[in-house]
Wavefront OBJ file of the C-alpha trace (Angstrom):
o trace
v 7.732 2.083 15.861
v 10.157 3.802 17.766
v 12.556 7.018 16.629
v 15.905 4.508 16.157
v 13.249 2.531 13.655
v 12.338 4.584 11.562
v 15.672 6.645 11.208
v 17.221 3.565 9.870
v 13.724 2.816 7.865
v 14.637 6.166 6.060
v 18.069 5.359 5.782
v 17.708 2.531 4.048
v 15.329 3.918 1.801
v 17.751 6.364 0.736
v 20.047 4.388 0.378
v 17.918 2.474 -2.315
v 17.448 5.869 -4.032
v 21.106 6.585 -4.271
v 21.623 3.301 -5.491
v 18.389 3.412 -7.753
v 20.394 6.897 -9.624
v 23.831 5.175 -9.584
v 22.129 2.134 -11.403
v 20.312 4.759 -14.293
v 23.359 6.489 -14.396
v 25.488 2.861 -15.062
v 22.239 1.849 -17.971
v 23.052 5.377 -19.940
v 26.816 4.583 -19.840
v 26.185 1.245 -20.273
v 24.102 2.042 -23.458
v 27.013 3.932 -24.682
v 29.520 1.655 -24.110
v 27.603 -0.714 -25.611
v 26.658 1.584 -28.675
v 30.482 1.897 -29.252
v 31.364 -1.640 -29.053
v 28.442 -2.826 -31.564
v 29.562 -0.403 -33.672
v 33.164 -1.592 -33.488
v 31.656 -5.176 -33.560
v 30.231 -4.118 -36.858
v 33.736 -3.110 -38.737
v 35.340 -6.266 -37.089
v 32.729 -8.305 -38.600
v 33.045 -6.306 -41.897
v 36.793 -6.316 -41.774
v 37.284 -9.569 -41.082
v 34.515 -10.724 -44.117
v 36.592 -8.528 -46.344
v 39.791 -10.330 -45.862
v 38.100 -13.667 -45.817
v 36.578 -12.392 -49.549
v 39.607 -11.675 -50.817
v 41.400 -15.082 -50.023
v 38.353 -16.580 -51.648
v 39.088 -14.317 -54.758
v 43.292 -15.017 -54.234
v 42.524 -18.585 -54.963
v 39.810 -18.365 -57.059
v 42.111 -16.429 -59.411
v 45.276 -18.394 -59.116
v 43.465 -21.596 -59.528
v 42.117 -20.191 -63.178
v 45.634 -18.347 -63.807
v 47.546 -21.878 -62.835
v 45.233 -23.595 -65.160
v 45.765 -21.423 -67.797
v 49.647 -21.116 -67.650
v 49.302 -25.336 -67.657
v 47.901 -24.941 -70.658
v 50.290 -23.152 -72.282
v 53.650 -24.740 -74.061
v 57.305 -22.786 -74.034
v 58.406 -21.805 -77.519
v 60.886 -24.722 -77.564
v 57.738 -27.222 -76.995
v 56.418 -26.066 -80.207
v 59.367 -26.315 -82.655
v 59.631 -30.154 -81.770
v 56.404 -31.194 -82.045
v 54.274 -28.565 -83.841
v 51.628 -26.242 -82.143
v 48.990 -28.343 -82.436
v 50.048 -31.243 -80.864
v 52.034 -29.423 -78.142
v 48.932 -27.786 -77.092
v 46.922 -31.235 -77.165
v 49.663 -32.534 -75.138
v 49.589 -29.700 -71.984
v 45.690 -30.155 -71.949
v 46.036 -33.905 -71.819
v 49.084 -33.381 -68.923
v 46.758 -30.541 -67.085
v 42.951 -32.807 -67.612
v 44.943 -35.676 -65.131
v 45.318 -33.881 -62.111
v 42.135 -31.783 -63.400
v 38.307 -31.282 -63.673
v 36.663 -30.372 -66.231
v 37.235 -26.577 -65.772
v 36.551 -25.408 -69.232
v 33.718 -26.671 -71.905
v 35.736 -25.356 -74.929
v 39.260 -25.124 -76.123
v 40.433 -23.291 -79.572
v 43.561 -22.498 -81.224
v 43.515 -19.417 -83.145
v 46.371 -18.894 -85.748
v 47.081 -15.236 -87.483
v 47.768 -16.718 -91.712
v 47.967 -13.930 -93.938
v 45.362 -11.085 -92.843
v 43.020 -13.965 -91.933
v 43.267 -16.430 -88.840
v 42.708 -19.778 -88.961
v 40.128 -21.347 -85.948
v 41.048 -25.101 -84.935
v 38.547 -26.585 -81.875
v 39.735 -29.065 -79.287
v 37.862 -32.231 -79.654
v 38.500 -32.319 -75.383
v 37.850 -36.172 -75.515
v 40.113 -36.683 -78.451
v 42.895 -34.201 -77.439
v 42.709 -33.041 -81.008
v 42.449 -29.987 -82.519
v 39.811 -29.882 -85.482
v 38.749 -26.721 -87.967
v 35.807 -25.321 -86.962
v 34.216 -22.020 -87.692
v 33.749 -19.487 -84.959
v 30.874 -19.505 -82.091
v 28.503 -17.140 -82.543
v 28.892 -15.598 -79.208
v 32.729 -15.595 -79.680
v 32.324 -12.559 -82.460
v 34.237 -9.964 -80.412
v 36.781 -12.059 -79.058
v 37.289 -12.439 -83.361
v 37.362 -9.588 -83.948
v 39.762 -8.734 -80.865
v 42.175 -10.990 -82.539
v 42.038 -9.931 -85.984
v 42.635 -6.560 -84.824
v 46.012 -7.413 -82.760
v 47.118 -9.731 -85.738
v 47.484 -7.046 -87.933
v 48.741 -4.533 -85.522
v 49.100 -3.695 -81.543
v 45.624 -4.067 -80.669
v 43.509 -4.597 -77.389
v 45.586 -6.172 -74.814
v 44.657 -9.469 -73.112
v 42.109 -9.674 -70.456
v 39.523 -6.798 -72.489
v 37.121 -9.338 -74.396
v 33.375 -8.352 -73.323
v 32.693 -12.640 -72.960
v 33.403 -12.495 -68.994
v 33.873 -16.338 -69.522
v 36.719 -16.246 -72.198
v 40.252 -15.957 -71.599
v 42.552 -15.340 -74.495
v 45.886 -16.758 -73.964
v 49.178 -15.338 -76.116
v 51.669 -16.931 -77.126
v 54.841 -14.826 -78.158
v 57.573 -15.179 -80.904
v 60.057 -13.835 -82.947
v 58.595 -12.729 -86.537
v 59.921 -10.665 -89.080
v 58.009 -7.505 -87.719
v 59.960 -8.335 -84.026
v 58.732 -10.035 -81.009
v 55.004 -10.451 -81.276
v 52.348 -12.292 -80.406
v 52.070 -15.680 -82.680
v 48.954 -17.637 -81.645
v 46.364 -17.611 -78.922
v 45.050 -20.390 -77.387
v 41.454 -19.221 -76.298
v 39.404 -21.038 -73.559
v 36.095 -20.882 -72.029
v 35.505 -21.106 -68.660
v 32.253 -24.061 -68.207
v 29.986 -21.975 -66.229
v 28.156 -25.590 -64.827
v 30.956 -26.227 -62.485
v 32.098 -23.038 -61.428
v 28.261 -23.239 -60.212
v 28.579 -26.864 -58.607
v 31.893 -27.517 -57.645
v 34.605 -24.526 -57.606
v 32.475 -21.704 -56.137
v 30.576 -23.879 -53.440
v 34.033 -25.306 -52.677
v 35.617 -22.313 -51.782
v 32.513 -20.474 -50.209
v 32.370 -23.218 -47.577
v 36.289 -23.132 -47.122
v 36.339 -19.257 -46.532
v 33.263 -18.032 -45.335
v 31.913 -21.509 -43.529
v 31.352 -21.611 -40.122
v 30.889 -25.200 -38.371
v 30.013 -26.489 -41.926
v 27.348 -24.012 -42.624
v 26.901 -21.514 -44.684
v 25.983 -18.390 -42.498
v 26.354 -16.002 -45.813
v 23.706 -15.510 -49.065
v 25.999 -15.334 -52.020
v 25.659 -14.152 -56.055
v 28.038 -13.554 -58.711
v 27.502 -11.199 -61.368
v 29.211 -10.246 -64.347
v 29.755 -6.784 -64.501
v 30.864 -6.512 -68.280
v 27.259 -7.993 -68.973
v 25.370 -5.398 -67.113
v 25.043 -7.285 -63.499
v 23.834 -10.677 -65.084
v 24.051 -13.210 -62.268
v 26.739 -16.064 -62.902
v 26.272 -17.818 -60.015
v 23.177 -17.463 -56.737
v 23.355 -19.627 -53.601
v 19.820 -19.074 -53.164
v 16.733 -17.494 -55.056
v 17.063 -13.829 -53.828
v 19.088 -11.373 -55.211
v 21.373 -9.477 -53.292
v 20.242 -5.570 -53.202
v 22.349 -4.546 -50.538
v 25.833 -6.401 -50.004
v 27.871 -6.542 -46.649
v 30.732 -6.995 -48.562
v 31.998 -7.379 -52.276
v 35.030 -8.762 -53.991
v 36.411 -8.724 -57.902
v 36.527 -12.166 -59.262
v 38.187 -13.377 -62.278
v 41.620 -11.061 -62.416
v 43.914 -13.288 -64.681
v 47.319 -12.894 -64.305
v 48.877 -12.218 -67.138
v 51.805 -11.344 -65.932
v 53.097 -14.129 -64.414
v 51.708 -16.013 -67.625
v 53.623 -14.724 -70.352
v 56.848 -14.229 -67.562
v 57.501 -18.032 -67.642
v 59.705 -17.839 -70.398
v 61.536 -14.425 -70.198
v 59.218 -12.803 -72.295
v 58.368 -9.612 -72.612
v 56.467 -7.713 -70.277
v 52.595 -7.758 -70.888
v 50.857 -4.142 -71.987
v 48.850 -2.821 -69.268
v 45.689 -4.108 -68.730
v 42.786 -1.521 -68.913
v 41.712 0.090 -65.771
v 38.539 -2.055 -65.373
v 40.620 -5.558 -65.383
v 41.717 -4.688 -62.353
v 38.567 -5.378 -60.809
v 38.249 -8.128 -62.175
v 35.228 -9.476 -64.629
v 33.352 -10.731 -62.137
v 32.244 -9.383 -58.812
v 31.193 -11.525 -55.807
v 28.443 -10.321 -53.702
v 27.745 -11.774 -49.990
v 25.093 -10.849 -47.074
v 24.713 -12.120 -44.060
v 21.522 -14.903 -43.861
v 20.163 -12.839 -40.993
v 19.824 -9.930 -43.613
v 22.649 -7.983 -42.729
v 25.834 -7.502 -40.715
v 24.111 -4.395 -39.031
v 21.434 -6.778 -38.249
v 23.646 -9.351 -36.621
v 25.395 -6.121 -34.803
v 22.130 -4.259 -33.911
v 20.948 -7.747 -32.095
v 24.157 -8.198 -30.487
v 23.855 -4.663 -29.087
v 20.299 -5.342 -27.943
v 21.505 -8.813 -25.928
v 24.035 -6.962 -24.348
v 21.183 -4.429 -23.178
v 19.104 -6.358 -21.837
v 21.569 -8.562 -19.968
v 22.888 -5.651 -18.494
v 19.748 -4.517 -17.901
v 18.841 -7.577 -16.163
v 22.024 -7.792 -14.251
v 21.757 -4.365 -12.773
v 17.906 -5.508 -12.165
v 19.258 -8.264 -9.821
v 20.902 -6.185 -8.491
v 18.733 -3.580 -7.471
v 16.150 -6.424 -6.591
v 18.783 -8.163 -4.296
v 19.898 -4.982 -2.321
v 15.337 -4.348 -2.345
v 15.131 -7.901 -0.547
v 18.411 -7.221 1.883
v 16.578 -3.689 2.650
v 13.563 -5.808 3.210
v 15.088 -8.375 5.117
v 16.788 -6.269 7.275
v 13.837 -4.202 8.268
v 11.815 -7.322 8.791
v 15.064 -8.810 11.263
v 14.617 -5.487 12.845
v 11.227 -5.359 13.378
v 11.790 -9.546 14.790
v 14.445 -8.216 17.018
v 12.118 -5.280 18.124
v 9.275 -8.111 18.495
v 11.934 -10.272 20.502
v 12.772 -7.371 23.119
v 9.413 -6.629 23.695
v 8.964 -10.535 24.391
v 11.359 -10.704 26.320
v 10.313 -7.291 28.536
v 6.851 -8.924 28.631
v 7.648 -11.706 29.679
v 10.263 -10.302 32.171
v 7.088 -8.529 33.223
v 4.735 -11.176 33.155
v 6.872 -13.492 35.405
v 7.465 -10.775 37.915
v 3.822 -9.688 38.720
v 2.770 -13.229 39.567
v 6.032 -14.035 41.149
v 5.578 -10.652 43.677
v 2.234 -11.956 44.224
v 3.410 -15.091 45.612
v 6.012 -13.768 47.948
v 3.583 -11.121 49.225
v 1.125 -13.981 50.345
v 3.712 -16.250 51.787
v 4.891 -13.584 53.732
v 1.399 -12.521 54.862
v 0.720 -16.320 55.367
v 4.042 -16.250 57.499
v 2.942 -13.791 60.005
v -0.360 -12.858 62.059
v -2.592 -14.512 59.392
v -1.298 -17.693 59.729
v -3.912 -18.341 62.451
v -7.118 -16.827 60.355
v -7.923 -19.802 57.983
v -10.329 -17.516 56.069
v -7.318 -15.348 55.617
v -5.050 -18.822 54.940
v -7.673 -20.027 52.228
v -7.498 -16.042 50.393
v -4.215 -16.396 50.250
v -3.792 -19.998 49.137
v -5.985 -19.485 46.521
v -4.311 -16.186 45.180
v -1.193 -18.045 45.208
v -2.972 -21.020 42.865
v -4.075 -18.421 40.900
v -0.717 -17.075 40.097
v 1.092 -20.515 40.175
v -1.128 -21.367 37.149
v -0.180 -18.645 35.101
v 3.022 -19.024 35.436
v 2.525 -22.231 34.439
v 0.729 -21.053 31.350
v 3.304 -18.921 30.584
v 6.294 -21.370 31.042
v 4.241 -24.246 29.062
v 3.472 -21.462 25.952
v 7.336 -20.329 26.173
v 8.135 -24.077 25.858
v 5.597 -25.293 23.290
v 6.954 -22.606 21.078
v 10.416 -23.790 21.126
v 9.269 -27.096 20.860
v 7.511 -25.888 17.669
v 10.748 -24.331 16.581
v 11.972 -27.452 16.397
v 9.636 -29.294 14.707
v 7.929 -31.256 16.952
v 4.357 -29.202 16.989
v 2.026 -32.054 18.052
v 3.043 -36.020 18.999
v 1.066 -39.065 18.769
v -2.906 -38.250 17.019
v -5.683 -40.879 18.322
v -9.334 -40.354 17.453
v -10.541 -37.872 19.675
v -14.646 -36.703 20.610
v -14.587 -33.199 19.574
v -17.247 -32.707 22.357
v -14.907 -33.681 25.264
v -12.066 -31.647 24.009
v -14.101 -28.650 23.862
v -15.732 -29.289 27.489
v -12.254 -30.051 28.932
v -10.641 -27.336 27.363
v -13.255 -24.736 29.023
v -12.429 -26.340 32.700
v -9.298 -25.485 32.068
v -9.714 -21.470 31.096
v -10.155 -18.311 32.010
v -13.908 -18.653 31.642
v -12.889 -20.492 34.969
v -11.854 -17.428 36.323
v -13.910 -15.217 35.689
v -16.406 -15.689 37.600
v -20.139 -16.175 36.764
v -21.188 -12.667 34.992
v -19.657 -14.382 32.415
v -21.812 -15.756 29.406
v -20.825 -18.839 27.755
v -22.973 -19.763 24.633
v -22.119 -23.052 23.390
v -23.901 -25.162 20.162
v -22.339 -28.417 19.694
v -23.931 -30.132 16.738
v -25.108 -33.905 17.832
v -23.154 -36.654 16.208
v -19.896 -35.006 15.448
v -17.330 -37.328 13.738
v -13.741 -37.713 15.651
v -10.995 -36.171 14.809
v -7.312 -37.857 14.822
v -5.651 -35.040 16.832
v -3.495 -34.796 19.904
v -5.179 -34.235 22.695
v -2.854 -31.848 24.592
v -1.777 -29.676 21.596
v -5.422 -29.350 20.342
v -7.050 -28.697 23.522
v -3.909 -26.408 24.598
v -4.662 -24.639 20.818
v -8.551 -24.319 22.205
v -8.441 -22.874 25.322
v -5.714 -20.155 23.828
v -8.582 -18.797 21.670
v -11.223 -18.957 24.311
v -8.803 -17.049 26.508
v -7.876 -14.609 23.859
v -12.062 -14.013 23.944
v -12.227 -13.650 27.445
v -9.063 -11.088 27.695
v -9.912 -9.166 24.747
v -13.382 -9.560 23.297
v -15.513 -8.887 26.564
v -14.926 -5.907 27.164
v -18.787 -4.332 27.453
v -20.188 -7.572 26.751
v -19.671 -10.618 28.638
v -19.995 -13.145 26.186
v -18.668 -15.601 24.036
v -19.877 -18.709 21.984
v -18.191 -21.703 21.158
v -19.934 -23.742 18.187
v -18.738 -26.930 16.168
v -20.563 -28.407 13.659
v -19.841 -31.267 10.379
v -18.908 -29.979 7.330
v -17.292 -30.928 4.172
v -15.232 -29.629 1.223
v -13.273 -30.714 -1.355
v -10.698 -32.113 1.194
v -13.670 -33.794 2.573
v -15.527 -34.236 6.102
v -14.100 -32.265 8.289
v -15.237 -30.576 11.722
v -15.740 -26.463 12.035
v -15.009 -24.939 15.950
v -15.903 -21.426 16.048
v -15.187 -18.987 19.009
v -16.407 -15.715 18.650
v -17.049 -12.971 21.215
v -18.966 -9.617 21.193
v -16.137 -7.090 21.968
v -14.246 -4.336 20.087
v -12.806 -6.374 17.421
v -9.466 -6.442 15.614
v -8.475 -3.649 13.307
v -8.102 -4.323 9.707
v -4.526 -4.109 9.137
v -3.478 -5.952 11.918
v -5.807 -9.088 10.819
v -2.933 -10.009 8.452
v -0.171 -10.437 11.758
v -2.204 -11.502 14.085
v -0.764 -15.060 13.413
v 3.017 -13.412 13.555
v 4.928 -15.146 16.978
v 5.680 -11.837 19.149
v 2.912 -9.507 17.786
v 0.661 -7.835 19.682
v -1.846 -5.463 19.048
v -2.016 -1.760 19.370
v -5.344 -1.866 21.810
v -3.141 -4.877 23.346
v -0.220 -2.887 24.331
v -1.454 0.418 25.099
v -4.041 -0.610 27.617
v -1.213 -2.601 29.114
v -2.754 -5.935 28.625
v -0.469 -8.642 29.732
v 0.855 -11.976 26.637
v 3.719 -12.756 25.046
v 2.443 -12.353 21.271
v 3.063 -16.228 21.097
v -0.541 -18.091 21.149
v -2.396 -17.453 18.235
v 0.864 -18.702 17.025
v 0.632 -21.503 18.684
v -2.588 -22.144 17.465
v -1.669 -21.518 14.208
v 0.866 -24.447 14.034
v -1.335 -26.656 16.014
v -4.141 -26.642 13.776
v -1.853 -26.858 10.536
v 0.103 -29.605 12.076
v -3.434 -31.234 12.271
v -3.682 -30.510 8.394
v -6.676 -27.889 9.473
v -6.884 -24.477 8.331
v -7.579 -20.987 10.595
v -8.726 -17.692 9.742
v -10.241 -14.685 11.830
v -13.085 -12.708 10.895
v -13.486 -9.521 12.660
v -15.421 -6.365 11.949
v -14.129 -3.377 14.091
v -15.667 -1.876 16.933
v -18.293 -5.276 16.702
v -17.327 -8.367 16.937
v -14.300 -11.437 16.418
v -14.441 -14.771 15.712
v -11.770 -17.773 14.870
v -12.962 -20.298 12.816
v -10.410 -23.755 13.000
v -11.046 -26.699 10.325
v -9.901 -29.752 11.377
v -10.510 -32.494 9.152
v -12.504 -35.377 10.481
v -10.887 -39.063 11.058
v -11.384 -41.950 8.375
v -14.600 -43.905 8.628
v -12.589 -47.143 10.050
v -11.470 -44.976 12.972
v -15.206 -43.711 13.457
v -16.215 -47.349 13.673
v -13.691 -48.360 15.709
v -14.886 -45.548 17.976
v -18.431 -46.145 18.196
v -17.575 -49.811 18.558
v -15.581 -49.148 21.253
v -18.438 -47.166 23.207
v -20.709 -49.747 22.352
v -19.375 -52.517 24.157
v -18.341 -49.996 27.237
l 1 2 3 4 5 6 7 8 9 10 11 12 13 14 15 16 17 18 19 20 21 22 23 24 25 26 27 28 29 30 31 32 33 34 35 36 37 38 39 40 41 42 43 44 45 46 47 48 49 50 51 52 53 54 55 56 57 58 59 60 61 62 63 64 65 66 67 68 69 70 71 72 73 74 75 76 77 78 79 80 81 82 83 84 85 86 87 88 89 90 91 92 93 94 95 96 97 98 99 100 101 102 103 104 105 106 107 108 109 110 111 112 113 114 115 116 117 118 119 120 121 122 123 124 125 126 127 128 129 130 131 132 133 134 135 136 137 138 139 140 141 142 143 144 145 146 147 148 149 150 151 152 153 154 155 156 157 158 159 160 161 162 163 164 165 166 167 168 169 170 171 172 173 174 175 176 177 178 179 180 181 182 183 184 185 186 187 188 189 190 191 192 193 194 195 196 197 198 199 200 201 202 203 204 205 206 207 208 209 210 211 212 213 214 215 216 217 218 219 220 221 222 223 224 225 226 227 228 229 230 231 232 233 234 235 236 237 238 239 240 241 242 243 244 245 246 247 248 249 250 251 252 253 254 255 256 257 258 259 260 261 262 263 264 265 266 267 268 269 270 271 272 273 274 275 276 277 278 279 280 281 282 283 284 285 286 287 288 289 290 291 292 293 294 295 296 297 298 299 300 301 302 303 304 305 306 307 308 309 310 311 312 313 314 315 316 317 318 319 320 321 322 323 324 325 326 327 328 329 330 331 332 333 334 335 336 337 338 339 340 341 342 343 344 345 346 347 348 349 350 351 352 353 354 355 356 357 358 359 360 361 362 363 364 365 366 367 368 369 370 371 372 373 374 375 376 377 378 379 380 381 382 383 384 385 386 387 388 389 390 391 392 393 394 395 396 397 398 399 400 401 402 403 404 405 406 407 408 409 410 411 412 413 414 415 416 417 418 419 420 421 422 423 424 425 426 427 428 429 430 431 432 433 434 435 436 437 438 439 440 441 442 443 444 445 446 447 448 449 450 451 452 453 454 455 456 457 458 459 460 461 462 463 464 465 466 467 468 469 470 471 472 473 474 475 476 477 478 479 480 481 482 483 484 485 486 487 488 489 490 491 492 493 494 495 496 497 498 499 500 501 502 503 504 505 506 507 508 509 510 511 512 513 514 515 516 517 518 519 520 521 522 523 524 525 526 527 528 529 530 531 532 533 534 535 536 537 538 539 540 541 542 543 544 545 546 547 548 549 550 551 552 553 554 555 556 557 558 559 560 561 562 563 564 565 566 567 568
């Protein structure tokens, strides 16, 4: 690795740091920002349940105050008819357009330090004399107290569900109060019909119910009126008063006199309506929104950390390919000029004086053979890589005698070359099955490894072995080639790019041996192309050897084979 290398190596390494610091610094601000806007997220949430609570309680109260002023005749209403039947009349008026809001109507009427109690027979639309509820004592003695004198204003009975309804009058002690119509809310369809009703209007979202609601009446000491579901609410996101009659615009519809105050706790109303989010709470709902926002920012700025990683990574690895590609290129500049100078020097010898020395002629010729072939070798591997480029690694596959291939393939070798100190150890098992291969590709794929075992692996030892034998697997028959040699071996970590196109060892390069990088390559795709497998085995400083699968041809091409020999 050269100086220009690994100056932008450590250039882009810091430039991963930097980016590694700006990205930690972006999480903390991120986690603030984010902090801040779950917390605003939270009082948006709350605000906006708040105002949706208190239209729920606008209308809850102005459909029981609208009710009640329905109920109610004007002054002239009872001269003409008489209070009884005027008040029959309003409820009969109000019950068409009406449920069934409340299970009990009375008419209380002040007579002479007494007061008289008449019940509304709600079917009938009459009023009947009946004697007072038992749970209806306070509201009793309420009255009694304000027929005698100014007493408790409206709206300050303890029973949460009754109302108390005034009617005023001229009297011989002034303008007073002269009856009260009294109702009682029905408790059953507040439950079923009116509260459900208006939770789903206000606090609904896509028709459900994302909210756990309870009433309670606070002048009973938090007795629940009304639960959407088992649980009580301990903790409430929000709360509204419920049940804040308006007397005021009651007793106004006639130019009456302006009500007495009410007391301070009317105007919270009787009720109180709790709500909490189904999730458990609105901090919940923030506190996970928060935590999604985290960790897709956290994810985001992972990308993008793992992105500008695989760019740093990619570009090195381009680098290093354009590094391989230059030295390819210089080698193989190289390779084509020694051979090339070698053949001009001989023609020009072969020009001259020698000319007429045929020992001299047949030196020469043979040199320039020599050379001619590599540079054939060299052109053919150049070319059978681009062809592999483009996708055309081997052609037409016939059945093919492993034996022959292996034979041919060593006539055609440096074992050819060099000479006869060499050692060739070969073990063909008998009866090897065919293989459906091409038979330039796979014999071009063989003699690269036994000439990668001559150049490199004998070196002390002149030997090498070739070896096939039958084996099988799980992919089935197949044939194993192995081609070992005795010589210094491949070092560990460059076992795993020895198959890489342009690499070349260290041992390769600095003893100046001559390749391209390109034919275990070559091999590679050859033997895959076959749908065999290849893998090296190597101990350092001992000994190498390539072991190629190729799997063996179906048993109808066998037959066909043996058939074929047969009648030959």
């Amino acid at each position: 690795m050269n100086m220009d290398t690994i100056r932008q190596a450590r250039l882009s390494w810091l430039f991963v740091g930097l980016l590694a610091i700006l990205c930690v610094v972006l999480v903390i601000i991120q986690n603030h920002w984010t902090s801040e806007v779950s917390r605003a997220e939270q009082e948006r949430l709350r605000s906006g349940l708040q105002n949706d609570l208190n239209r729920l309680s606008r209308d809850f109260n102005n459909e029981i105050t609208n009710s009640c002023t329905a109920l109610l005749p004007t002054s002239s209403d009872v001269e003409q008819q008489g209070a009884e039947a005027a008040y029959a009349s309003h409820y009969a008026r109000w019950k068409e357009s009406h449920d069934r809001m409340f299970s009990r109507i009375a008419l209380v009427v002040p007579r002479a330090g007494t007061l008289d109690f008449l019940l509304l027979d709600l079917n009938a639309n009459r009023f009947l004399p009946a004697e007072w509820p038992d749970s209806w004592s306070s509201m009793r003695d309420r009255l009694l107290s304000r027929a005698s004198g100014p007493g408790p204003p409206p709206f300050a009975a303890i029973e949460s569900s009754l109302i108390d309804l005034p009617r005023f009058g001229s009297t011989e002690s002034g303008f007073r109060e002269k009856e009260w119509l009294v109702v009682e809310l029905d408790l059953d369809y507040v439950r079923t019909a009116m509260l459900p009703d208006l939770l789903q209007r206000h606090l609904a979202s896509g028709g459900k119910l994302d909210y756990q609601a309870e009433v309670i009446s606070g002048a009973e000491g938090a007795r629940p009126i009304y639960q959407s579901n088992s649980e009580r609410i301990t903790k409430a996101d929000a709360s509204v008063p419920l049940m804040d009659v308006n007397y005021g615009r009651i007793m106004r519809r006639e130019g009456g006199p302006t009500p007495p105050p009410s007391p301070p706790d009317t105007a919270q109303g009787r009720w109180r309506l709790l709500v909490r989010h189904q999730a458990g709470s609105l901090e919940t709902i923030a506190a996970r929104a928060r935590w999604r926002n985290l960790a897709i920012s956290a994810g985001i700025l992972m990308l993008i950390m793992a992105t500008v990683a695989a760019l740093v990574r990619f570009s090195r690895q381009a680098q290093q390919l354009a590094d391989l590609q230059m030295n390819f290129v210089a080698g193989v500049s190289h390779e084509l000029r020694t051979p090339l100078t070698v053949i001009r020097t001989a023609a020009f010898n072969l020009r001259g004086k020698l000319a007429g020395r045929p020992d001299q002629v047949e030196r020469y010729g043979k040199l320039i053979q020599e050379e001619s072939e590599k540079l054939a070798a060299m052109v053919e591997q150049v070319l059978q890589f681009a062809s592999t480029k483009a996708g055309h690694v081997i052609r037409q596959r016939q059945p093919i005698s492993v034996e022959s291939l292996i034979t041919a393939g060593l006539r055609s070798t440096r074992v050819v070359l060099a000479g006869p100190n060499l050692v060739v150890e070969q073990h063909l098992e008998e009866g090897l099955p065919m293989v459906l291969a091409d038979e330039v590709a796979l014999k071009h794929a063989l003699q690269n490894l036994v000439d990668n075992a001559v150049k490199y692996g004998t070196e002390g030892s002149n030997w090498i072995g070739i070896s096939a034998a039958a084996v099988s697997d799980e992919n089935g028959a197949a044939v194993e080639i192995r081609v070992a040699d005795r010589g210094p071996g491949i070092p560990l970590d460059e076992q795993p790019h020895i198959f890489d196109p342009f690499f070349r060892g260290r041992r390769a390069v600095q003893d100046q041996v001559h390749g391209t990088g390109l034919g275990l390559n070559l091999v590679k795709k050859i033997v895959e192309a076959h749908g065999g497998t290849i893998h090296v085995r190597s101990e350092p400083m001992q000994a190498t050897e390539f072991v190629v699968r190729i799997p063996a041809a179906p048993p109808e091409f066998q037959d066909e084979f043996a058939h074929t020999i047969g009648r030959g």
